[in-house]
C-alpha positions in Angstrom: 0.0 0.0 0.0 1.2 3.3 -1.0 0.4 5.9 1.7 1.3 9.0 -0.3 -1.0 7.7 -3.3 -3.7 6.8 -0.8 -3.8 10.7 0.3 -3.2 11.6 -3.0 -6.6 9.6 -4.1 -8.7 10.9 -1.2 -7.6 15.1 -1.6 -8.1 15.0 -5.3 -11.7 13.2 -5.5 -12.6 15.5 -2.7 -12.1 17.9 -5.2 -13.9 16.4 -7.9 -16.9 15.9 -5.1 -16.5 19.7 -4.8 -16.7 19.9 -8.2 -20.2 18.0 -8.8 -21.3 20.0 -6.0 -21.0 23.1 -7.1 -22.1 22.1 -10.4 -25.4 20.9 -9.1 -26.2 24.4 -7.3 -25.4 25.8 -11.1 -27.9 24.3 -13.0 -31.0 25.2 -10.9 -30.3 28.7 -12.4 -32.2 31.3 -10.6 -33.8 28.7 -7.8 -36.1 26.1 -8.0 -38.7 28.6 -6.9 -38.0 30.9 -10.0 -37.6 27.2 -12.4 -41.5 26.3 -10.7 -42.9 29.6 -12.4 -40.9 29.2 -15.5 -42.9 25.6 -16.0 -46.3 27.4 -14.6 -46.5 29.5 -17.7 -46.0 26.2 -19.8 -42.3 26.9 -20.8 -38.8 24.4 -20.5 -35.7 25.7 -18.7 -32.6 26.4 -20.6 -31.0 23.0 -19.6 -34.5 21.2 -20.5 -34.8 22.9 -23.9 -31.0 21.6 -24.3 -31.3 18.4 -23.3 -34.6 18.2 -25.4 -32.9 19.3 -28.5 -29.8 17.2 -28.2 -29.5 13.6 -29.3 -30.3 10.9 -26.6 -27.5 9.6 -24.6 -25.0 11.7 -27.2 -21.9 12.8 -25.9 -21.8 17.0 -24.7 -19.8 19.8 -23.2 -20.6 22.5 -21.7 -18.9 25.8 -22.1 -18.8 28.4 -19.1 -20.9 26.3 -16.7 -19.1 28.4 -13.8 -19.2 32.0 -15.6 -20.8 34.7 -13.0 -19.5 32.4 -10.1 -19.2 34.7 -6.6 -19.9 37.8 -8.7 -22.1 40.3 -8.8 -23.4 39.7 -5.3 -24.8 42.9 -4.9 -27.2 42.2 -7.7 -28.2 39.1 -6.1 -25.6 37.2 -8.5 -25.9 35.4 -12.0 -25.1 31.6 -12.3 -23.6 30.5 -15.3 -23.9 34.1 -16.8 -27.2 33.7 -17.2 -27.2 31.5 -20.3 -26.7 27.7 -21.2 -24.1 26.9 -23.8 -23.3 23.1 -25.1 -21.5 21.3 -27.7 -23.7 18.3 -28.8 -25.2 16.5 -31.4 -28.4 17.2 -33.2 -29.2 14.3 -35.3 -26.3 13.5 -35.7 -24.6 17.0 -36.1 -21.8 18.4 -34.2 -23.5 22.1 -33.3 -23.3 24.7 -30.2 -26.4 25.8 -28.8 -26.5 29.0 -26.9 -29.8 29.1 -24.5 -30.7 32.2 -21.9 -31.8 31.0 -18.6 -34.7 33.2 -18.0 -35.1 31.8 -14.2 -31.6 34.4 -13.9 -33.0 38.2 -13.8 -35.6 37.0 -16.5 -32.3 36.4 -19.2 -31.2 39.6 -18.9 -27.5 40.1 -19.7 -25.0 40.7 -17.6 -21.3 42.1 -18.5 -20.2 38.6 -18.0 -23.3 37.2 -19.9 -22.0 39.5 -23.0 -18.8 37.7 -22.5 -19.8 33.9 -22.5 -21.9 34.7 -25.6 -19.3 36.3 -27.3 -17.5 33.4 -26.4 -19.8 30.8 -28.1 -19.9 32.4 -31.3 -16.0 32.6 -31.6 -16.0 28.7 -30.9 -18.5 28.4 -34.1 -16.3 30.9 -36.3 -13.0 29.0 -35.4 -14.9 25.6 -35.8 -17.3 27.0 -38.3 -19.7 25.1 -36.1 -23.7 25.4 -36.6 -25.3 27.4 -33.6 -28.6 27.6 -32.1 -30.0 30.5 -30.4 -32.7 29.7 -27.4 -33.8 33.0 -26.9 -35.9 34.4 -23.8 -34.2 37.2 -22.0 -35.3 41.2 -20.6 -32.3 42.3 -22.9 -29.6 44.2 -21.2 -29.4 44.5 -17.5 -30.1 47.8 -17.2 -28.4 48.6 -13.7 -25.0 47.4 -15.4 -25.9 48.9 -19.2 -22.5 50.4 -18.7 -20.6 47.3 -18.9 -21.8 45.7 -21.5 -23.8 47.7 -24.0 -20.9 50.5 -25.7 -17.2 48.6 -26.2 -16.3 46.5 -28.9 -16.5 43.0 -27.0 -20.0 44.0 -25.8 -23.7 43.5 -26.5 -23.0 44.9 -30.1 -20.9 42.8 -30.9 -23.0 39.8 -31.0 -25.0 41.3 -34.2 -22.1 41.8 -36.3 -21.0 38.2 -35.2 -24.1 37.2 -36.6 -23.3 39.0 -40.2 -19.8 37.7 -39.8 -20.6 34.0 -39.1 -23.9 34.3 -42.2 -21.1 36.1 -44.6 -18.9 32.9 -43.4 -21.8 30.3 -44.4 -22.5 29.2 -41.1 -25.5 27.7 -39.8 -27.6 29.7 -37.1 -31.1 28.6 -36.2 -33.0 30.8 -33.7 -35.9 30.2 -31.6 -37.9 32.8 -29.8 -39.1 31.4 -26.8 -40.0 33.9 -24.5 -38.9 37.9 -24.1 -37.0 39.1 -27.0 -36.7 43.1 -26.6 -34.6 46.0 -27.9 -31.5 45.5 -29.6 -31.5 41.4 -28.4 -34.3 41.5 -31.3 -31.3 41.5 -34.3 -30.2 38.1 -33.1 -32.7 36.3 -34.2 -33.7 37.7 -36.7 -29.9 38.2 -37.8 -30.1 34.1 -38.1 -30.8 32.1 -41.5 -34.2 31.4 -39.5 -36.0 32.0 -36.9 -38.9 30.6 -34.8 -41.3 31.7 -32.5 -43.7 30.4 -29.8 -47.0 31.3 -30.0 -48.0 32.9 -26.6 -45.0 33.1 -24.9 -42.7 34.3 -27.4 -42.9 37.8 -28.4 -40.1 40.4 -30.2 -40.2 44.0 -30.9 -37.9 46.8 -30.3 -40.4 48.5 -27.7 -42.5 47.3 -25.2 -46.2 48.3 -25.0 -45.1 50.5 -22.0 -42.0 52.5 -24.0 -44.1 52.8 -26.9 -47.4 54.3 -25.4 -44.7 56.8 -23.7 -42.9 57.5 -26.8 -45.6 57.8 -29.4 -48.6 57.7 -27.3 -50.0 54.6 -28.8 -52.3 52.0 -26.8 -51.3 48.4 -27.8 -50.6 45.0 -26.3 -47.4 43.3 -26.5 -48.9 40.0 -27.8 -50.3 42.5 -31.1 -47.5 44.5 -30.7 -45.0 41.3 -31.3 -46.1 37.9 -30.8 -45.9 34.8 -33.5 -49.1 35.8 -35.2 -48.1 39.0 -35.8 -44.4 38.4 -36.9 -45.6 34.9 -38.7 -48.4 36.4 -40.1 -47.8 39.9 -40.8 -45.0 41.4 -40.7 -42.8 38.3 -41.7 -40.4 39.0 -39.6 -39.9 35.3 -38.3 -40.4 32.1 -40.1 -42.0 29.1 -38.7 -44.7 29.5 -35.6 -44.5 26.9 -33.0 -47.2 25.8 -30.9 -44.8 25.1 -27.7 -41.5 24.5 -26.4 -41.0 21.2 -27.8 -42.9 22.1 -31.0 -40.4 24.4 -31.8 -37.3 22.3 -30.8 -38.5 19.3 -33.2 -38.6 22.0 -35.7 -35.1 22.9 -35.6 -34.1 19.5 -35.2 -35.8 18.3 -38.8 -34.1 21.9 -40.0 -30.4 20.7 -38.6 -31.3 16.8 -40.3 -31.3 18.2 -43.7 -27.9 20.4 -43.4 -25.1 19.2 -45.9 -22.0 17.5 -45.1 -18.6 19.9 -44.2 -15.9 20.3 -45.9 -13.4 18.6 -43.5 -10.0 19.5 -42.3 -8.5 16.3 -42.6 -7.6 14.9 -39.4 -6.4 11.6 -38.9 -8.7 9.0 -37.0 -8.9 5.5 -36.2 -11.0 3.3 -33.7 -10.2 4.8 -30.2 -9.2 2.5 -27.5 -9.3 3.0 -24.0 -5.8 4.0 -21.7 -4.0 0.4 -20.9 -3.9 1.9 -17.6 -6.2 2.6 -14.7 -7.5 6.1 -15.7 -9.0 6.9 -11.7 -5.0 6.1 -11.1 -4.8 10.1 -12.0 -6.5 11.2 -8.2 -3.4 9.1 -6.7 -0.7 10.1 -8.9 -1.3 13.9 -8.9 0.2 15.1 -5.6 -2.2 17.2 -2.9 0.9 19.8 -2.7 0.9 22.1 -6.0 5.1 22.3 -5.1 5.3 18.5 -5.3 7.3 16.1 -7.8 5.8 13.5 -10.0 6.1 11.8 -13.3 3.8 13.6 -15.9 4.9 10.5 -18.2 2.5 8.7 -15.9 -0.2 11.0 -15.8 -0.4 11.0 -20.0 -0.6 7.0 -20.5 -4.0 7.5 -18.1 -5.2 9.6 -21.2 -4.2 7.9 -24.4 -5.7 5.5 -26.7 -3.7 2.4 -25.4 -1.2 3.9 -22.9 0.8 4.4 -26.1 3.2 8.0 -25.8 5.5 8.0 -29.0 8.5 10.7 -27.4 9.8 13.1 -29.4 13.4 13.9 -28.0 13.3 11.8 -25.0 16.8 12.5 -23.7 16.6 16.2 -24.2 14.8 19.2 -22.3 13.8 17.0 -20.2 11.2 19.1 -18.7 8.6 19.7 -21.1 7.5 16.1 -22.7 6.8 16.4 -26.3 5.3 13.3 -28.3 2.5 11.6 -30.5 -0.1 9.6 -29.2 -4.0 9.3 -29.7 -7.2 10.5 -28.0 -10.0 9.0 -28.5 -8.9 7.9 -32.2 -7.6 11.4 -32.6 -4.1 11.8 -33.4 -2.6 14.8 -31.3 0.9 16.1 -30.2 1.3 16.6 -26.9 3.2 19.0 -25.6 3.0 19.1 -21.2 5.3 20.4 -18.5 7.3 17.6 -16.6 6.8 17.8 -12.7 9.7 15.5 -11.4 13.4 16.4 -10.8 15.7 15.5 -13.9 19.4 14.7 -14.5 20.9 16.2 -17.4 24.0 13.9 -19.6 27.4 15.2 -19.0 29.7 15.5 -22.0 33.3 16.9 -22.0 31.8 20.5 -22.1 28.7 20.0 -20.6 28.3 18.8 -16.9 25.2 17.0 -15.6 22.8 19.2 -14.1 19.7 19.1 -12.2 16.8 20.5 -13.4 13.6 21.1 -11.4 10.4 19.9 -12.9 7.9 22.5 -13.8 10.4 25.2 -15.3 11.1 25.3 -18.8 14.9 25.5 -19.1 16.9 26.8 -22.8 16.8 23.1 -24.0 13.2 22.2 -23.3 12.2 25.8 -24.8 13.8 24.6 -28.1 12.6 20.6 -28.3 8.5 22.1 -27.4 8.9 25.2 -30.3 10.7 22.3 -32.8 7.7 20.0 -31.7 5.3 22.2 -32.7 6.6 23.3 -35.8 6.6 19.1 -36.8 3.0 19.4 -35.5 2.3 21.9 -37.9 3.8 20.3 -40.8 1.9 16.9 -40.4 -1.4 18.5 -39.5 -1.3 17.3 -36.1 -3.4 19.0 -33.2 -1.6 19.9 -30.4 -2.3 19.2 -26.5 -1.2 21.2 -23.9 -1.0 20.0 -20.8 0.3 22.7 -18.4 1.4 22.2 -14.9 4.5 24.8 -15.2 6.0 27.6 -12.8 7.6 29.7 -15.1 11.2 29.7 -17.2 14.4 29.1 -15.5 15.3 32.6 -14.1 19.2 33.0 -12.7 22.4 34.3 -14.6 23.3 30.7 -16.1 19.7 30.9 -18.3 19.8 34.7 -18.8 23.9 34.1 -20.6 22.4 31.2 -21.9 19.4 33.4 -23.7 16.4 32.4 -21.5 14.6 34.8 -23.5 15.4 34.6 -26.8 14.4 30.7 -26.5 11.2 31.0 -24.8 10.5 34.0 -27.5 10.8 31.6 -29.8 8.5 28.7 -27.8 6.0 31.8 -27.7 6.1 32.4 -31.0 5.5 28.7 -32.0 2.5 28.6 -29.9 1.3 32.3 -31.4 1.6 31.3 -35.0 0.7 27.7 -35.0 -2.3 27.1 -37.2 -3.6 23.4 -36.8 -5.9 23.1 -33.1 -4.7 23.7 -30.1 -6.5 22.4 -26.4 -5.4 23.4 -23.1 -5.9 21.6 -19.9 -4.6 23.2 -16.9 -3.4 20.0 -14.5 -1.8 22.4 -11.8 0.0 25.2 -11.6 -0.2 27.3 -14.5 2.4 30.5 -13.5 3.2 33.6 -15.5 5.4 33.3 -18.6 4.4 29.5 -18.1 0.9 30.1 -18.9 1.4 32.0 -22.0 4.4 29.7 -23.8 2.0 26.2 -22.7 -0.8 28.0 -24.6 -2.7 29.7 -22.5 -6.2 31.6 -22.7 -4.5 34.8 -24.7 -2.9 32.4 -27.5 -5.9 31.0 -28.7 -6.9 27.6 -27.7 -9.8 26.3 -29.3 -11.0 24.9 -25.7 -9.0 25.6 -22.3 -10.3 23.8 -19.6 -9.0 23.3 -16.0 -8.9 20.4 -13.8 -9.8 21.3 -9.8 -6.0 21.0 -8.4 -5.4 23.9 -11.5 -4.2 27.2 -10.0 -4.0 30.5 -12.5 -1.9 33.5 -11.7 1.6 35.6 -12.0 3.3 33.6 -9.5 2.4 31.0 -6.6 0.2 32.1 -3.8 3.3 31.6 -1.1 5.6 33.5 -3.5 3.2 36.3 -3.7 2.4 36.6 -0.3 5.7 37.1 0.5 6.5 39.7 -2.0 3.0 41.7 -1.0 4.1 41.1 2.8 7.2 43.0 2.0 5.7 45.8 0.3 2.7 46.0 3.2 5.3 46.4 6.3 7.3 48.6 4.4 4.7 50.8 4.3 3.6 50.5 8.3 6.8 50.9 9.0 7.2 54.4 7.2 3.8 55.2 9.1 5.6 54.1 12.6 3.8 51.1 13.1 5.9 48.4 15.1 5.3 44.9 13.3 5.7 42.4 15.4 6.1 38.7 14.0 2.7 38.1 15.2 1.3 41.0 13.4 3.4 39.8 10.2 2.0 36.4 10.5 -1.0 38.0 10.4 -0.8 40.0 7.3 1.0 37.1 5.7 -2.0 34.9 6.2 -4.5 37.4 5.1 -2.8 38.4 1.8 -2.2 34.9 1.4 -5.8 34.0 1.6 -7.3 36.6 -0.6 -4.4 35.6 -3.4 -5.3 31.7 -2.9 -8.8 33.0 -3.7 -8.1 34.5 -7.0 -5.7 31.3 -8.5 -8.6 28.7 -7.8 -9.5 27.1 -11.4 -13.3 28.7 -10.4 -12.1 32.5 -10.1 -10.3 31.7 -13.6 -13.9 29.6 -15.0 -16.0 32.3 -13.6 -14.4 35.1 -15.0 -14.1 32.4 -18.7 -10.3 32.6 -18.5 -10.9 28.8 -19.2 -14.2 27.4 -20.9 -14.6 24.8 -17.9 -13.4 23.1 -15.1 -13.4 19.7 -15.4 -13.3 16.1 -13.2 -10.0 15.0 -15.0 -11.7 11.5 -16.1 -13.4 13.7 -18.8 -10.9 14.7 -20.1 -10.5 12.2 -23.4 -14.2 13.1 -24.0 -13.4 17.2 -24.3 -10.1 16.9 -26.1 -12.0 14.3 -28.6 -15.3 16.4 -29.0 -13.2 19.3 -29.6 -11.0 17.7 -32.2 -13.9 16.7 -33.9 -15.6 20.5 -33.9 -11.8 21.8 -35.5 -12.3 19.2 -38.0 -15.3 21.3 -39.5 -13.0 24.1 -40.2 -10.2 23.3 -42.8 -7.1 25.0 -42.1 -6.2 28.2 -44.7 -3.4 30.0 -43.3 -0.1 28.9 -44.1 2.1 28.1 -41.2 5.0 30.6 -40.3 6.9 31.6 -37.5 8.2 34.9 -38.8 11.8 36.3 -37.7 13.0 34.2 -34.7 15.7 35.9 -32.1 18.5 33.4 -32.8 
């Protein structure tokens, strides 16, 4: 019996318990109160109109499930941003589908609400990916309209999206099923069709209320905008649905007679399940973010077969770099390794140690080489990050630290086959960006519930925010006494530990998920699959390197 594994086991599936949890408290939305009424006026939740829609017992993701998380308190919060988003199957098709959780502030949108949508439309441009709109939202929550209706990556933005995506050929289906008001009325009708639910769905770009103030005209909202009307009269939408699920079998028989994609050519063969014990993963993954372990092990618990091909085995040692298969999927995987390793000696070179986690000259050179192969052979890449930063000291700065992780940056910038993201651990600084991080473009980042996001660790931090804080008392004459400093220390600490847990990252959708790490196969393979929609046009090129 291994004691350290044991521990290992029981902290990380804690987490994961955490994880479902937290999860659970996310989908009832606004409160099974507010999800009673919702079903009172003869309507589906968000979830239910997604489940509905999607393929029985298909595979799905979800995007964002833990945007809005411990924000906006003030305003009595906003799970999941107020809107649904999966990636599923709808007979048969890969799509997104984007739905408003009207049981949240009646759908209204939030800044972060702006952001998560913005986010499912750039997964459906990068995928081209067919996307269904489940509309029923207030429009723009007006207490906040100064966060999310003026900038460029706000409300706006999702209209010209929706030019973008139709000039793009694109799929999007919408479906009006409860309040669609003011500029929210583009989307749509912005979309190659639109439905509408008789009774309960209704658009126009003024309420009764707003228009008898501004013109002086009497009228109800149902006249004003309901199916009738824009079925019947003013065209505006295309097919009238007699309920929730009358209007979801419609899109569905609209989705069935879609054409085939052009494909981007990705290999594939029958998947086979990891050789070895995936639940191994809780044991091997340490509870300390600062301890060793073999990464090696942690990757033949996610390949088809256990089977890791190593591209420079022998050499910068700390990052891993090699071919292996997902889920049929071929992918290179690029990920950070976490144990201590010995470097050869030669008659000009004498061994060294290297600490796992830092990405030293050598491995900086074998990961931007590896990805350039990647690139040539049309071969996704995986990242999988647990990394602290580059090696810092005067050895790697004479040795031109920076030129060689410019160049591992640039690699990661300017690669143009798929790239996913799963933050194991840490995930510090430079390390985040060079490991592909949120800024350089992943297709799908996700984060597993040891994953901790931020400049540096929270010890590290705290200390250098300690220093700074007594300074300053000190200049004011304050005597610190090493009670008072442990004090401070353990209150900067806390409020840092807060900000690099994988949910301040999710909620925030610095990553699209977090994630029990057995799913892990299932998200790499259903985002492969979405790429494979989109074949790639731009030529690979890594511009002028610093050599």
């Amino acid at each position: 019996m291994d004691i350290n594994f044991n521990k290992n086991e029981d902290y990380n599936k804690l987490l994961v318990s955490d994880l479902k949890r937290k999860f659970a408290k996310v989908k009832l939305g606004g409160g099974q109160k507010r999800i009673d009424k919702h079903h009172e006026k003869g309507k589906m939740t968000a979830r239910e109109r997604i489940d509905y829609l999607l393929d029985a017992k298909s595979k799905s993701i979800e995007i964002g499930a833990f945007a809005g998380e411990d924000m906006y308190a003030e305003h009595g919060g906003c799970p999941s941003g107020g809107v649904v988003v999966k990636i599923g199957y709808i007979k048969g098709k890969q799509c997104i589908v984007v739905a408003n959780d009207a049981t949240v502030k009646a759908g209204a949108w939030f800044p972060i609400t702006g952001k998560k949508n913005l986010r499912a439309q750039e997964i459906a441009i990068e995928n081209k990916l067919p996307i269904i709109y489940l509309v029923d939202s207030a429009g723009v929550y007006l207490p906040m309209q100064d966060e999310i209706f003026p900038d460029k990556e706000h409300f706006g933005r999702i209209f010209r999206n929706n030019a973008v995506m139709s000039a793009m050929g694109i799929t999007q289906i919408s479906a009006v099923m409860g309040s669609c008001v003011a500029g929210g009325a583009y989307l749509p009708i912005m979309s190659d069709e639109a439905l509408i639910v008789d009774k309960t769905g209704s658009i126009f770009l003024a309420g009764s209320y707003l228009v008898k103030a501004a013109i002086g005209e009497s009228i109800d909202n149902e006249t004003l905008g309901g199916a009738t009307t824009h079925c019947e009269v003013s065209g505006v939408t295309d097919y009238k649905a007699k309920d929730d699920k009358h209007a979801l079998d419609t899109i569905k028989n609209i989705v069935d007679k879609i054409g085939d994609f052009d494909k981007a050519g990705f290999n594939r063969k029958e998947a086979l399940p990891p050789k070895e014990k995936e639940e191994d993963i809780f044991g091997i993954l340490p509870k300390e973010r600062n301890a060793q372990y073999d990464m090696l092990e942690i990757i033949k618990r996610l390949v088809d077969n256990s089977e890791f091909e190593q591209y420079k085995e022998g050499y910068g040692q700390t990052i891993l770099t090699g071919y292996a298969r997902i889920d049929g999927w071929a992918v290179g995987i690029v990920a950070n390794q976490r144990k201590l390793v010995k470097t050869t000696a030669s008659k000009t070179k004498p061994t060294e140690m290297q600490f796992g986690g830092v990405i030293y000259n050598d491995s900086a050179d074998k990961a931007t080489r590896f990805i350039a192969n990647c690139n040539q052979k049309k071969i996704p890449l995986v990242f999988l990050q647990d990394v602290t930063g580059f090696m810092v000291g005067s050895k790697s700065e004479h040795g031109g630290i920076i030129k060689d992780g410019a160049k591992m940056v640039n690699a990661v910038s300017n690669s143009v086959v798929p790239k996913f993201t799963v933050v194991i651990g840490n995930s510090y600084g430079a390390g985040n960006y060079a490991m592909c991080g949120k800024a350089y473009d992943p297709r799908l980042i996700v984060a597993w519930p040891s994953a901790e996001l931020a400049v540096m660790s929270g010890n590290s931090a705290a200390k250098v925010l300690l220093q700074i804080e007594t300074a300053s008392l000190k200049k004011k004459g304050e005597e610190i006494t090493p009670e008072k400093e442990a004090e401070l220390f353990d209150k900067i600490k806390s409020r840092y530990d807060k900000q690099i847990s994988p949910y301040y990252a999710a909620a925030r959708i610095w990553t699209d998920a977090v994630i029990n790490p057995l799913d892990t196969r299932t998200w790499i393979s259903i985002g492969i699959e979405a790429a494979n929609h989109a074949p790639i046009e731009k030529k690979f090129n890594l511009g002028v390197l610093q050599v």
